[in-house]
N, C-alpha and C positions, 0 to 999 in steps of 0.2 A: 504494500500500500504506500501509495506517496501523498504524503504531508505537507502542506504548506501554512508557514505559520507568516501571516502576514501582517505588522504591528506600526505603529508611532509612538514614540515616546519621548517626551520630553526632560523630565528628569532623572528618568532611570527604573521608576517602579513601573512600567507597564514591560520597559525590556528583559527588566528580571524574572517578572511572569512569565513571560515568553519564555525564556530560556529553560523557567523550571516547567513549563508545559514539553519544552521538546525534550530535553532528559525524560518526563514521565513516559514519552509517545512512542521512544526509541524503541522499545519492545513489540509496537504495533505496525510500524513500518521507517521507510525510508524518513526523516524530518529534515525540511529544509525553510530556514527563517531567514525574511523579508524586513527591511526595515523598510520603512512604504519613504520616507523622505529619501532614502539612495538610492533602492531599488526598487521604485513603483509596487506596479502588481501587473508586470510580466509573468506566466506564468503558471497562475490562478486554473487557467480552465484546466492543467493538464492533471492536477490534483484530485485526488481520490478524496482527499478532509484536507476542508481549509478552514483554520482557526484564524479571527479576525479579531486584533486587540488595540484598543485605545483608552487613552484617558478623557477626560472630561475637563474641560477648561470653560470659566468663566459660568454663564450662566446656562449650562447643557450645550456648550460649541463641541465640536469637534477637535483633537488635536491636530496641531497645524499638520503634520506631515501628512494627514488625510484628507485635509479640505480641496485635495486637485483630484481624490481617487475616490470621493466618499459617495458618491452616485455609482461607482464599477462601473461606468461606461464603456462600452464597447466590450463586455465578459460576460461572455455566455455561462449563467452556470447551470443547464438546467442539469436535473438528475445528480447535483452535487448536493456531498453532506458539508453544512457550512456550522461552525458555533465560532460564538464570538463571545471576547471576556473583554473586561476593561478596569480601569481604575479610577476613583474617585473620594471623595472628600463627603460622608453624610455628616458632620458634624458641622462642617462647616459651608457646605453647601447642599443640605439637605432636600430641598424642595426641585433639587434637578441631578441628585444622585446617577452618576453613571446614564446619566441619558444617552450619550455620543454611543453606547452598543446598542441600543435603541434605534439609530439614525442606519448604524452598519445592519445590522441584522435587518430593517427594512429594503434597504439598498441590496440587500445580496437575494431577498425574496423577489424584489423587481427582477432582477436579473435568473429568478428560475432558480435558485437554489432552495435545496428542505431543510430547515432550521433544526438543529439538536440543538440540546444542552439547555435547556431550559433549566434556570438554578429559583430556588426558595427562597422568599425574602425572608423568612427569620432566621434573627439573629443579627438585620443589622435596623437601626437610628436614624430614619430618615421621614420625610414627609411626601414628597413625592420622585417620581421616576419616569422617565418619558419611556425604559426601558423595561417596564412591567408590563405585561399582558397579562390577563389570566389567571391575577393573584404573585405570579413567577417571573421573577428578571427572565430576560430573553435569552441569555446567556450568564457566562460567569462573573460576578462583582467582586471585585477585591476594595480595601481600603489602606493604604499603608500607612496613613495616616494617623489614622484611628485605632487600626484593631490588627497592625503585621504581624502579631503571634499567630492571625487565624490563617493568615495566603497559604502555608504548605498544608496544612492539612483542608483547604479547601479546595487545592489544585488535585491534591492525590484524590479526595471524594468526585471533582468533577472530571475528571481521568476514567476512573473507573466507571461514574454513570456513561461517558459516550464509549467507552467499549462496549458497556451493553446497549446502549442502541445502536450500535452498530452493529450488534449482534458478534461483537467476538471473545 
């Protein structure tokens, strides 16, 4: 299986995620990580799972290195499995917690992709989320801000839920 983990990060905590999502991933196939500011999102369609990670700036914006790729224009992804994580501040931007996986995870359905990874909001502090459906972040939320004791053992839980829906 080939992996593509495609990310922006600005201070360091959403690359970190990255990085510990591709150590987790190595046992499930090839992984190969994307910083979307160097290297676009070349690539994208050839991927069996494509994780799609960003933080959250200002009031639900997007991180900059995504605001030229955050529509996936011109990426076919139909019949692709997509999950997207990000990072964000509920304590101190609560009412727009992790939105920007909200904006990706729309953007990657326009584009024909089937969402995994749907994570549970409890457990975290916040008021609102552009990045909720259905009771359920769209994907994974981290905080480093707030709560960095919880990222690894949030990564290995969301690791193992998309192996099972992926059925492996």
């Amino acid at each position: 299986m080939k992996i593509g983990i495609y990310y922006g990060s600005t201070t360091g905590n959403t690359k970190n995620a990255a990085n510990a999502l591709a150590d987790a991933l190595t046992s499930v196939g090839d992984v190969v990580l994307h910083e979307v500011g160097s290297d676009g999102i070349a690539g994208m369609a050839e991927c069996d799972l494509i994780l799609l990670g960003t933080s959250t700036w200002g009031i639900g914006e997007m991180q900059d290195d995504w605001i030229a790729h955050q529509d996936l224009r011109g990426v076919d992804l139909s019949g692709k499995s997509v999950a997207v994580f990000g990072t964000g501040d509920q304590n101190g931007f609560g009412d727009s917690f992790v939105d920007a996986i909200g904006i990706l995870a729309a953007s990657a359905e326009k584009a024909g992709a089937r969402l995994i990874g749907a994570w549970p909001t409890d457990g975290y502090e916040h008021s609102a989320s552009a990045a909720i459906r259905d009771g359920r972040f769209v994907g994974l939320a981290l905080d480093e801000d707030n709560q960095p004791a919880q990222t690894p053992a949030r990564i290995a839980q969301w690791v193992a839920q998309l192996k099972t829906e992926l059925g492996l």
